[in-house]
C-alpha positions in Angstrom: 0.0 0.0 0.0 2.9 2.7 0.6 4.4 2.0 -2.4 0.7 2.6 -4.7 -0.4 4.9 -2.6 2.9 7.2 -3.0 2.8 6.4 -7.1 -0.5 7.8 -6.9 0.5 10.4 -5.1 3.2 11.4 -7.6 0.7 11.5 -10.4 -1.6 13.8 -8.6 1.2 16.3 -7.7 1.8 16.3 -11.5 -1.6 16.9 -12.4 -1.3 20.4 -9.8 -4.0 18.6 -7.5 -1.0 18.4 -4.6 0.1 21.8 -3.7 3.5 22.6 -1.8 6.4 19.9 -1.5 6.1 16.3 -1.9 8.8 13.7 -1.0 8.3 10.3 -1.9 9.1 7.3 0.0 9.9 4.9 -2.9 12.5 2.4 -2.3 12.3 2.8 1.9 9.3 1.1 2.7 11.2 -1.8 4.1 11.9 0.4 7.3 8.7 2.0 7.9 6.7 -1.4 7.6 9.5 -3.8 9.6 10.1 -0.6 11.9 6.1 -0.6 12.6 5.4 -4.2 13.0 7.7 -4.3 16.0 6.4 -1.3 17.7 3.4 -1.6 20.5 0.3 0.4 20.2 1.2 2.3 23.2 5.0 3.0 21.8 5.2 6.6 20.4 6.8 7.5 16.4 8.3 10.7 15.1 9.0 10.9 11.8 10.3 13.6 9.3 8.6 15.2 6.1 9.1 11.7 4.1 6.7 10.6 6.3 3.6 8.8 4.0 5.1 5.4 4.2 5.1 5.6 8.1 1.8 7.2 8.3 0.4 3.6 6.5 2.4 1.3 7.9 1.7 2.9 11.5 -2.1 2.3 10.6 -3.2 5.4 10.0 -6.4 5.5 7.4 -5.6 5.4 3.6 -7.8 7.7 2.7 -7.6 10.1 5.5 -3.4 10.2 4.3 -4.7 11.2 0.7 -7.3 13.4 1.7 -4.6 15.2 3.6 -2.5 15.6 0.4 -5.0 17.1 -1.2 -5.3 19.5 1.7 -9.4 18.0 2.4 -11.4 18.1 5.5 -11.3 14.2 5.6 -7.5 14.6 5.9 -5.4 13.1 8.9 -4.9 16.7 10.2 -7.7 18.6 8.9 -6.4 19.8 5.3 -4.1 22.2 6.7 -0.9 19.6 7.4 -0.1 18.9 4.3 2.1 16.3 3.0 5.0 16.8 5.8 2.8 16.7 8.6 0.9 13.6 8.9 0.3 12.6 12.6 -2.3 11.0 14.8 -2.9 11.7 18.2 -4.8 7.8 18.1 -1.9 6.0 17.0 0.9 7.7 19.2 2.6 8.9 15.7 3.2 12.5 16.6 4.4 13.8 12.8 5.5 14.5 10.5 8.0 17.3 10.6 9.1 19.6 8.2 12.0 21.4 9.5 14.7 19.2 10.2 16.3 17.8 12.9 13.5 19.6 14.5 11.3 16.9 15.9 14.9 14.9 17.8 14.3 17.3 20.6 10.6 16.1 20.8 11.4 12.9 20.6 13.6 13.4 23.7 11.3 15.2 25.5 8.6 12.4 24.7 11.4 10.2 26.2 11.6 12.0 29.1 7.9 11.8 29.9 8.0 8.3 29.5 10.7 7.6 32.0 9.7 10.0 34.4 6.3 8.1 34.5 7.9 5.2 34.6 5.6 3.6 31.6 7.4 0.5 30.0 6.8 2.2 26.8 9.6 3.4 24.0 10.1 6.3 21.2 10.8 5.5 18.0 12.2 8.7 16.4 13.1 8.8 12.2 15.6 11.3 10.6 17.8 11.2 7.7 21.6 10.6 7.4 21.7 14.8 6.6 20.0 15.8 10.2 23.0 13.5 11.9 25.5 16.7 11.1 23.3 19.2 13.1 23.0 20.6 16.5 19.6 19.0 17.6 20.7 16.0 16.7 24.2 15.9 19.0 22.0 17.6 21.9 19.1 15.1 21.8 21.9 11.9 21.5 23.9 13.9 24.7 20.3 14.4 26.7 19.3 11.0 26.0 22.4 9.0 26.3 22.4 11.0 29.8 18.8 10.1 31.2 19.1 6.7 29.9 16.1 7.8 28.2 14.0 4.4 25.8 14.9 6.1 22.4 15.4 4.6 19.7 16.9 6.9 16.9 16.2 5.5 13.7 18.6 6.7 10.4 17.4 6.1 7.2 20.6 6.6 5.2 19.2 7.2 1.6 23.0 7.9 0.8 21.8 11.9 -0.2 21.0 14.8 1.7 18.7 16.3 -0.8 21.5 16.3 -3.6 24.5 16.2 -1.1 26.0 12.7 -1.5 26.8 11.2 2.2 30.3 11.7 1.8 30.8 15.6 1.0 29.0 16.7 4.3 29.5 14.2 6.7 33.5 13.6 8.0 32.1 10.2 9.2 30.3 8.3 6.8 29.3 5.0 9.0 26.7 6.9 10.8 25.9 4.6 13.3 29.4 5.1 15.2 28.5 8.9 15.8 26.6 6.7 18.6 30.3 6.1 20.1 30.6 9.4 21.2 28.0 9.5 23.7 28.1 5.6 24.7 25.1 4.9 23.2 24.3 1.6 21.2 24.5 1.6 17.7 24.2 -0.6 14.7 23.9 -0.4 11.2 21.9 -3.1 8.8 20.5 -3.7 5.7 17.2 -1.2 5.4 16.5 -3.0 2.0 15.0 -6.1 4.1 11.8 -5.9 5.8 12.5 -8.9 8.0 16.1 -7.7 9.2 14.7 -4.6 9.8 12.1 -6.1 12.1 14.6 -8.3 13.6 16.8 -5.6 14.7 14.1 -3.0 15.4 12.8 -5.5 18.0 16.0 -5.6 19.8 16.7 -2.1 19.6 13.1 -1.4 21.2 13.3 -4.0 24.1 17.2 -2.7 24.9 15.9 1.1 24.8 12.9 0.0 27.1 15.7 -1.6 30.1 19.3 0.2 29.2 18.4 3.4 27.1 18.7 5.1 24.0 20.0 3.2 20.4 21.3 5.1 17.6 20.2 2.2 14.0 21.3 3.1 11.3 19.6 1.7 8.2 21.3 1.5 4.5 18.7 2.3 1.7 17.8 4.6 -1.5 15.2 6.5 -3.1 14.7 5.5 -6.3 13.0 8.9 -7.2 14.3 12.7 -6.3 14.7 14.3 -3.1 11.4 16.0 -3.9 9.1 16.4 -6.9 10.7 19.3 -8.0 14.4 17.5 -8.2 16.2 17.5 -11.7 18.6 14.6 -10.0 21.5 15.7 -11.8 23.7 14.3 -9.1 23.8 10.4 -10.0 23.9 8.1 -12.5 21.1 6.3 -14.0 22.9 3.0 -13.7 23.0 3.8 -9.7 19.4 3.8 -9.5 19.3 0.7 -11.6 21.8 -1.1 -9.1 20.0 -0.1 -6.4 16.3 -1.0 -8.4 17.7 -4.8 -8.3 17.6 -4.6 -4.4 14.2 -3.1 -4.0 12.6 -4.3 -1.0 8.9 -5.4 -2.4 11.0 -7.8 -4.9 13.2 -9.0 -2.0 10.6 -10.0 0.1 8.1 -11.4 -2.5 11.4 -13.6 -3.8 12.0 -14.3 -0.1 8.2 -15.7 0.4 7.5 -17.6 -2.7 11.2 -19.0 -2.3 10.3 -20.7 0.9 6.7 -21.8 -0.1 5.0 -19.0 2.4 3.3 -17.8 -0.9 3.1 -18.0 -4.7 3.3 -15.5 -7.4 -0.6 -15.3 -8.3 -1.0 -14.2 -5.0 1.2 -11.8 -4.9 -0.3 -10.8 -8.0 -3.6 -11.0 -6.8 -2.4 -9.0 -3.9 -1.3 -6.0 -6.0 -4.3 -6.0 -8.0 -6.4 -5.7 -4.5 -4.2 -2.3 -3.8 -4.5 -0.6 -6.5 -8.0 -1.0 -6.5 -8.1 0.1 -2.9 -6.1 3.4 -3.9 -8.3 3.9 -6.9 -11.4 3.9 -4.0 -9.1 6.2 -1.4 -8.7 8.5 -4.2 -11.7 9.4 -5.4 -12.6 9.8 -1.7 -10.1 11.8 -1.1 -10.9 14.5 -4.5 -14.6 14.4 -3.6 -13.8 15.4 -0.1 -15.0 18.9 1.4 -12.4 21.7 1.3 -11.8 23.1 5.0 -14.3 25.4 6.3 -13.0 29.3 6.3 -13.6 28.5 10.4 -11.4 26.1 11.0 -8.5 28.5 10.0 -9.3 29.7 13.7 -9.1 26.1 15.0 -6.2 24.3 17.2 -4.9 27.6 17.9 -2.7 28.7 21.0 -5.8 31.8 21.5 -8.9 32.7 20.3 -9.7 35.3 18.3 -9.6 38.7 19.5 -13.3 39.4 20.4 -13.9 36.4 21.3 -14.1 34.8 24.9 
C-alpha cells in the first residue's frame, strides 16, 4: 500500500492537484513497515517530512493520508498539514516534521515523559543521514544518552542529503558510530529487508525499554528525487538501476514464494487488490470537502480577538 499509494501520489502532484512539496518514500518502505510491526500500540513514532510510508504502515487510514494531500477536510490533520505533517494523536505517531532535525528534541522530550512516569513504553524517532550533522541531533543523542532515556533513533541513510552525497557533508560516513561518542548503542543493517529490519528494530526497542537510547542506522535509496521538484542531476542512471535490483517489495516477495509462504498469483492477486483500494481512497479523497474558512481559527494557542 505505501508503495501505490505514494505512485498515486506522484501523479496527482503532477496533475497540480498536490500543492507545496512532496517527498516520496519509494524504495524505503522496508523500514517503515518492519520498523512498525515491532512497535506496540502504546509506543510513540516521530517521523520527518518523508513521512507517507510511516503514516500507513503505522495504521493510520488510507484515505484520510490522501485526503490530507490534497489539503481535504477528511485529511489526517484537517487539510491544513499537508504532506510533511501527517500525525495522529490515536496511533501515538506525533508527525510528520518539516524542519529538520527539529522533531529529535521532541522525541527526547517524549522520552523524558516516558521515564519519568515510569511507563514500560519506548520512542521510535526517524531522521535522515543529513539531520546526523546538526546541532539537535548531537543535543538530543547527549540528553538521551544522559537520562538513559528508551529512544530509539532510527537513520534512514538514503546515501543523499537532498543532492548532497553522504560523503561531501559528513567527516564520518558509517553513521551509526556517531553513537560512540555518547556511549550509546549503535548498529547499522540492511534497510532494503523488511525482515532484518524487524529483527533488529525488535532488539533495539526491548534494549531502549531496560538500558536506554539506540542510535540504527539503516542502508537504503530513493529511487526517485529528493522531492518532486528534483532534476537529479547528481547520479547516474545506472546507480538507480543497481540499487532497483535490491528493491525491497521484490526482495521479500522472492524471499516468500522462495520458501513456499506464498506464490506469485497471489502476490499478484495481492497487487491487484491495492490498487483498487487506492483507486477507491482517491476518489474519496478528491470528492472530499475543502476546509471550512472556520477552521483557520481552529487548534490555535488563542482565540480570536473578540472572542471569549
Amino acid at each position: 500500500m505505501a508503495r501505490a499509494l505514494t505512485e498515486k501520489s506522484a501523479e496527482l502532484y503532477a496533475e497540480g492537484k498536490i500543492g507545496g512539496f512532496l517527498h516520496l518514500y519509494i524504495g524505503e518502505e522496508a523500514i517503515a513497515v518492519g520498523s512498525c510491526k515491532a512497535l506496540g500500540d502504546d509506543d510513540h513514532l516521530l517521523t520527518a517530512y518523508r513521512d507517507h510510508g510511516w503514516a500507513i504502515a503505522r495504521g493510520l487510514d488510507a484515505g484520510a493520508v490522501m485526503a490530507e494531500l490534497l489539503g481535504k477536510a477528511t485529511g489526517v490533520s484537517g487539510g491544513k498539514g499537508g504532506s510533511m505533517h501527517l500525525a495522529s494523536a490515536e496511533r501515538n505517531y506525533w508527525g510528520g516534521h518539516a524542519i529538520v532535525g527539529g522533531h529529535l528534541p521532541l522525541a527526547t522530550g517524549v522520552g523524558l515523559a516516558v521515564r519519568y512516569e515510569e511507563k514500560p513504553d519506548a520512542v521510535l524517532c526517524v531522521l535522515g543521514e543529513g539531520t546526523t550533522n546538526i546541532g539537535y541531533f548531537h543535543e538530543s543523542m547527549n540528553l538521551a544518552a544522559i537520562w538513559k532515556l528508551p529512544v530509539v533513533f532510527l537513520v534512514e541513510n538514503n546515501q543523499y542529503g537532498m543532492g548532497t552525497e553522504v560523503g561531501r557533508a559528513s567527516a564520518l560516513t558509517n553513521i551509526y558510530e556517531k553513537g560512540c561518542a555518547y556511549g550509546i548503542e549503535n548498529r547499522q543493517y540492511n534497510g532494503q529487508d523488511v525482515i532484518e529490519t524487524y529483527e533488529v528494530m525488535s532488539e533495539a526497542l526491548a534494549y531502549a525499554r531496560q538500558e536506554g537510547p539506540v542510535l540504527l542506522e539503516a542502508i537504503t535509496y530513493r529511487y526517485v528525487g529528493h522531492s518532486m521538484g528534483d532534476p537529479e542531476r547528481y547520479r547516474t542512471k545506472a546507480e538507480i538501476e543497481l540499487w532497483r535490483e535490491r528493491d525491497p517489495l521484490c526482495r521479500v516477495e522472492d524471499k516468500m514464494t522462495g520458501e513456499g509462504a506464498a506464490t506469485f498469483d497471489e502476490f499478484t492477486r495481492l497487487q491487484q487488490e491495492v490498487a483498487a483500494e487506492v483507486d477507491a481512497i482517491t476518489k474519496f479523497a478528491e470528492e472530499s470537502p475543502e476546509p471550512e474558512d472556520a477552521a483557520l481559527w481552529e487548534h490555535i494557542y488563542v482565540n480570536p480577538i473578540g472572542e471569549r
